[in-house]
C-alpha positions in Angstrom: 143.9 94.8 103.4 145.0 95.4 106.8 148.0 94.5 106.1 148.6 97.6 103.7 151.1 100.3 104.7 149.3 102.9 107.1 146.4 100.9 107.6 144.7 101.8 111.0 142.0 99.2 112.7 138.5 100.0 113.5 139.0 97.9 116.5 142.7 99.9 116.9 140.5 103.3 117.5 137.0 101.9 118.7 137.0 98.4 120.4 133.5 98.9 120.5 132.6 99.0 117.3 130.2 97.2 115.2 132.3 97.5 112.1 134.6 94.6 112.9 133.8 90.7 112.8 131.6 88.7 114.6 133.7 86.4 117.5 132.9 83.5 115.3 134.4 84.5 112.2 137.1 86.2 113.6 137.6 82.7 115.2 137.5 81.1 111.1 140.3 83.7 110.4 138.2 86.8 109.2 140.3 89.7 109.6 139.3 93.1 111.2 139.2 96.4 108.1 140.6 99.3 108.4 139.4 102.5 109.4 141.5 104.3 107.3 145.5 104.3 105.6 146.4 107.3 107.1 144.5 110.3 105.6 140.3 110.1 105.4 139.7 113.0 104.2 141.9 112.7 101.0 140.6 109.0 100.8 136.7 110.3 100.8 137.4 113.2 98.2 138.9 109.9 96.4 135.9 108.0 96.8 133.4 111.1 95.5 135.4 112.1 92.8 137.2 109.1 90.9 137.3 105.7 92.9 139.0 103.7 95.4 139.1 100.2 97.1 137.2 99.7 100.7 137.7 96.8 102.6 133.8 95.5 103.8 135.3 92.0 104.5 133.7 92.3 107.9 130.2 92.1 106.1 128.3 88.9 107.1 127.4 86.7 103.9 125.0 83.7 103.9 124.7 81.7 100.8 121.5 80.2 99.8 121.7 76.8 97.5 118.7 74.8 96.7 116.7 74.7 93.5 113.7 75.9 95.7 115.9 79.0 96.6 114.1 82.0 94.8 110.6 81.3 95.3 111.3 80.5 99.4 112.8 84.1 99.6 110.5 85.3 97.6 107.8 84.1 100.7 109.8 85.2 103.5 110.9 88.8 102.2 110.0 92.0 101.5 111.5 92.2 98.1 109.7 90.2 94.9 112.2 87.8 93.9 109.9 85.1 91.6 111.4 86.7 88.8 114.8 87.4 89.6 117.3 85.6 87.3 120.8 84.4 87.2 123.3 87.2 87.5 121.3 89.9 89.1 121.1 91.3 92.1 118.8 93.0 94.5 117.6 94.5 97.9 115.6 92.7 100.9 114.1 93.0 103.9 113.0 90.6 106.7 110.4 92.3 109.1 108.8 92.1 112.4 105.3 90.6 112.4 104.7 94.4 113.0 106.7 95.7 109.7 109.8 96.7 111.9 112.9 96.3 109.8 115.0 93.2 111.5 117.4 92.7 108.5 118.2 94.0 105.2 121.0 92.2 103.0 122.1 93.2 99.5 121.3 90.0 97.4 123.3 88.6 94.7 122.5 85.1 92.6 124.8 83.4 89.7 122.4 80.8 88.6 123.3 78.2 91.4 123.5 80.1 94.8 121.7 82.8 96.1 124.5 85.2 98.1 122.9 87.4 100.9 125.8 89.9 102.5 124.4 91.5 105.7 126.0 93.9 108.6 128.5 92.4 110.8 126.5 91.5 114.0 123.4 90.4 111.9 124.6 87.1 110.2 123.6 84.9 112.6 120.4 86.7 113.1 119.5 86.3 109.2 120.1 82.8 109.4 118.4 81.6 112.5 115.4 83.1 110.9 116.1 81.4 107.4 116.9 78.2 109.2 113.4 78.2 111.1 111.5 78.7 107.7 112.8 75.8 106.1 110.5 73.5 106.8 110.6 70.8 104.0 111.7 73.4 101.1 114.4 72.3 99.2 117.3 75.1 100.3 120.4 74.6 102.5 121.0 78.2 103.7 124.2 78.5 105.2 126.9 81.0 106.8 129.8 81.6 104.3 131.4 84.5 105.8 134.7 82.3 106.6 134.9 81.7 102.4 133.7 84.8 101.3 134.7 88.4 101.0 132.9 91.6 100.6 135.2 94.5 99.0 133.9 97.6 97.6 134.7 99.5 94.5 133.5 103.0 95.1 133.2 105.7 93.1 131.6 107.5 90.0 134.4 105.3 88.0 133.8 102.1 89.9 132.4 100.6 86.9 135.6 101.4 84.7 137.8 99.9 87.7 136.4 96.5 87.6 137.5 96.5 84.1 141.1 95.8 84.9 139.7 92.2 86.8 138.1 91.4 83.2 134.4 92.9 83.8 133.3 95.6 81.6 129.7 96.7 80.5 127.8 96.8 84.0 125.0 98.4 83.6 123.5 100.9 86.1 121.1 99.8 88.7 117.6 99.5 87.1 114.7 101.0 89.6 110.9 101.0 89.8 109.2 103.8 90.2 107.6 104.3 94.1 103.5 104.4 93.8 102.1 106.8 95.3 99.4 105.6 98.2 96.6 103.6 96.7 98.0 103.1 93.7 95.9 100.3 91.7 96.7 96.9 91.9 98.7 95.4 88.8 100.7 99.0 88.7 103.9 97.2 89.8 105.7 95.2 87.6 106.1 91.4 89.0 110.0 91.8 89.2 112.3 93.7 91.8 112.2 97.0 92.4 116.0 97.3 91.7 118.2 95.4 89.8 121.5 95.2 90.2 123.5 94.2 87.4 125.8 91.2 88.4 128.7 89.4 86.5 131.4 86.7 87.0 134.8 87.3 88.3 137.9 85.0 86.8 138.9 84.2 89.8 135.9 83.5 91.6 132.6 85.1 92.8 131.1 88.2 91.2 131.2 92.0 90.6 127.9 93.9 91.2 126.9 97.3 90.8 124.6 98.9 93.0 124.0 102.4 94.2 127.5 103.9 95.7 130.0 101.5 93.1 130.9 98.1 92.4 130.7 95.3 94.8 133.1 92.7 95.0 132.1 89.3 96.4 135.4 87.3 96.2 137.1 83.7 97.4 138.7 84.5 100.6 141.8 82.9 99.4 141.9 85.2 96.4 141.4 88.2 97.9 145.1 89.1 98.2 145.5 88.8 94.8 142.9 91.0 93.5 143.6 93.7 95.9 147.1 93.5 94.3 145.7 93.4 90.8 143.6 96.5 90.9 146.0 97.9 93.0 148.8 97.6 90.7 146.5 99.2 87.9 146.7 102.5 90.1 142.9 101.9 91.8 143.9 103.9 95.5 142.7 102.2 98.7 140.0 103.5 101.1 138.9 103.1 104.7 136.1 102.5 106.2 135.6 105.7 107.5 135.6 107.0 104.2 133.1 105.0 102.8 130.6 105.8 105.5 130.8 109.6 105.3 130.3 109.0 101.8 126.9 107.0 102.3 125.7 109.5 105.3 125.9 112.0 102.4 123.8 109.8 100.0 121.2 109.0 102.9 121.5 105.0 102.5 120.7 104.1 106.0 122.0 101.0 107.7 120.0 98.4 109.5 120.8 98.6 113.1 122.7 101.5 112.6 120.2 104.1 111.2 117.0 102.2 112.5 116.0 101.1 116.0 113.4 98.0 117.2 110.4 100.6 116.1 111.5 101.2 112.5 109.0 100.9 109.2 110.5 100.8 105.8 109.0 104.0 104.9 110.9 105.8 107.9 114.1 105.3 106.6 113.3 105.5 102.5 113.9 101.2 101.8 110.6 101.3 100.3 112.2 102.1 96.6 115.0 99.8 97.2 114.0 97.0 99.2 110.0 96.4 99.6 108.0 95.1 96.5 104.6 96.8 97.8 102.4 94.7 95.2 103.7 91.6 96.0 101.4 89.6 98.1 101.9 88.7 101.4 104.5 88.4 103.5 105.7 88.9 107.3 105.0 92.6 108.3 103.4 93.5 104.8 99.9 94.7 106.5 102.2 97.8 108.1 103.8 98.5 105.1 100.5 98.8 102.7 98.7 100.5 105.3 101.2 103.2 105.6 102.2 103.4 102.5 98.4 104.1 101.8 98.2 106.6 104.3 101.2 108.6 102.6 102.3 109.4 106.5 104.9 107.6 108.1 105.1 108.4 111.7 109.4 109.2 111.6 111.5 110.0 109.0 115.4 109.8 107.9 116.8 113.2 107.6 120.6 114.6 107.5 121.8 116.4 110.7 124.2 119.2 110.4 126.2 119.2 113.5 127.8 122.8 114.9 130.7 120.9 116.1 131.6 124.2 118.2 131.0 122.1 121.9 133.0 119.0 120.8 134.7 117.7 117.4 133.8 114.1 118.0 130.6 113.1 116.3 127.6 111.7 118.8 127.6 107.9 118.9 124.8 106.5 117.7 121.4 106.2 119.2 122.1 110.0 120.8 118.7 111.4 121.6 117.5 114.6 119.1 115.7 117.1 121.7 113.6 119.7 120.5 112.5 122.4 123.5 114.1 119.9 125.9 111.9 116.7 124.7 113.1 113.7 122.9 112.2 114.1 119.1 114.5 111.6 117.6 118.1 109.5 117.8 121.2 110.0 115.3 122.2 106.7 113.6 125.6 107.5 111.5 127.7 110.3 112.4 130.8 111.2 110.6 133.2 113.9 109.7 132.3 114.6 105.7 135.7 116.6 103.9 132.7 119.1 102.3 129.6 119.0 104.7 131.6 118.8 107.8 130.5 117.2 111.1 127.0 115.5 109.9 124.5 112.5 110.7 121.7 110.4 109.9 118.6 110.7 112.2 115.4 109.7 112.8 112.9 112.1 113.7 109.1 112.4 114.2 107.6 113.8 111.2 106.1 116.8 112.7 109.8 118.2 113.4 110.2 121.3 111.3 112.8 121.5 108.6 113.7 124.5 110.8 113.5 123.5 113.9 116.6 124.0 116.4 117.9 120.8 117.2 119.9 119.7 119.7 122.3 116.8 120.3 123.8 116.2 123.2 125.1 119.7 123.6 125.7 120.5 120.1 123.2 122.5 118.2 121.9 120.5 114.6 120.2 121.6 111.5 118.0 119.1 109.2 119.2 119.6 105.7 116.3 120.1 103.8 117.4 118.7 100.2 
């Protein structure tokens, strides 16, 4: 999709940024995504109000055969995957012996291969760890970034779009509840916490829906000509700028991103989508259940009006948030929204105020208190 008239590279604006591919993919021919095709704002109203195609083909994916497959990651992760079946999809977490989130990937499995796609700088990460905790399990984890890509169909009719690629009836992501703390054992149903209703595409992979659309997980040799074909039944195309003012505004946080080394699940709400808290045990589950049961996490994940009066470029991330001249917090995302104007993601301590004046870097922030 770089190739599309008006296209405009994330690396073409930021060489430093994290949305472009890892050296070694780009190296297997992954390509970089745009930032946007010439006008963002138009392309976000697009994405809130109807729906559009992103390129995410930057996203790391790791495929996970094996007939042992569900029930290893169902040992190593937060999420509880015993139960999850063919042609479903899900959330996960790897933590920290300390519960600090090290990776979260969006999970996808068709019966033969479980698909893990993950931020671009994290693959190799996610699969050094997999590859340690093989031991004699019968899995073959591998990196299949260079044969797979990630696009994005976004939008309240995302589900209607796919349609034209010959899937219809997706249902809606299914959630569990969140206990609150010390719920009794046995209150959680022994399946995911969210399901994420996956089908077959013609011509290769799968459509999933989740939270902001419909996920496309494709054939890298296809993916020309299903851009073309949903592009030629009138679906508009999207950058990635776009897309991420859209999730700031929905709060979905992004690992590495939105978290730092010291982050908890319950910091940055992943406890609904990505932590099975009934479960059993797993790496870093003591910190989650004994916050959880406390009801107190020490930080949490707010949204940051920015003033914008000092400068019009949003704070890079990890920015400190000072409060009377002391460090309170650091903005993760910051973007330029078409409605909400300049905002962010941050991570504060929980004793900050909704009301408190904030400040980062020189520009004076508000927490959003909705």
């Amino acid at each position: 999709m770089i190739d599309i008239a008006g296209a405009v590279a994330v690396e073409a604006i930021d060489e430093a940024s994290r949305d472009q591919p890892d050296p070694e993919h780009r190296a297997a021919g992954v390509r970089g995504v745009a930032a946007h095709y010439g006008d963002p704002m138009r392309e976000q109203r697009t994405l809130e109000t109807a729906v559009a195609l992103v390129d995410r083909s930057h996203r790391g994916v790791v495929a996970v055969p094996g007939e042992e497959r569900i029930g290893w990651l169902h040992t190593l992760t937060s999420q509880h995957l015993a139960t999850l079946r063919p042609w479903q999809g899900t959330e996960l977490l790897v933590l920290s012996p300390h519960g600090h989130v090290e990776q979260h990937a969006m999970v996808a499995e068709d019966g033969e291969t479980t698909w893990l796609d993950t931020e671009p700088g994290m693959t190799a990460g996610l699969l050094t760890y997999l590859e340690r905790m093989r031991f004699f399990s019968k899995v073959e984890p591998r990196d299949a970034t260079a044969d797979r890509a990630l696009l994005s169909l976004v939008g309240p009719e995302a589900a209607e779009a796919v349609g034209t690629l010959g899937v219809t009836g997706l249902a809606e992501p299914d959630a569990v509840a969140v206990p609150g703390p010390k719920f009794r054992s046995g209150e959680l149903p022994p399946r995911p916490t969210v399901v994420y209703d996956v089908r077959p595409l013609p011509a290769g992979g799968w459509a999933r829906r989740g939270p902001l659309g419909v996920d496309l997980l494709v054939p890298r040799p296809a993916m020309d000509r299903v851009v073309a074909e949903l592009r030629g039944n009138g679906v508009p195309v999207a950058g990635l700028w776009a897309y991420e003012a859209v999730r700031v505004a929905a709060r979905r946080p992004r690992a590495g991103v939105d978290t730092d080394h010291r982050t908890i699940p319950a910091e940055v709400g992943l406890i609904g989508s990505a932590v099975h808290l009934d479960k059993g045990c797993y790496r870093g589950q003591e910190t989650v259940a004994r916050v959880h049961n406390m009801g107190r996490p020490p930080r949490r994940l707010v949204l940051l009006h920015l003033d914008g009066v000092t400068t019009d470029q949003p704070p890079a991330a990890g920015t400190p948030v000072t409060l009377d001249g002391r460090a309170v917090g650091f903005v993760g995302t910051a973007v330029h929204h078409h409605e909400l104007g300049q905002v962010a993601l941050a991570v504060v301590k929980r004793n900050v105020a909704d009301d408190a004046r904030l400040l980062v870097g020189e520009s004076a922030a508000a927490i959003d208190p909705a």
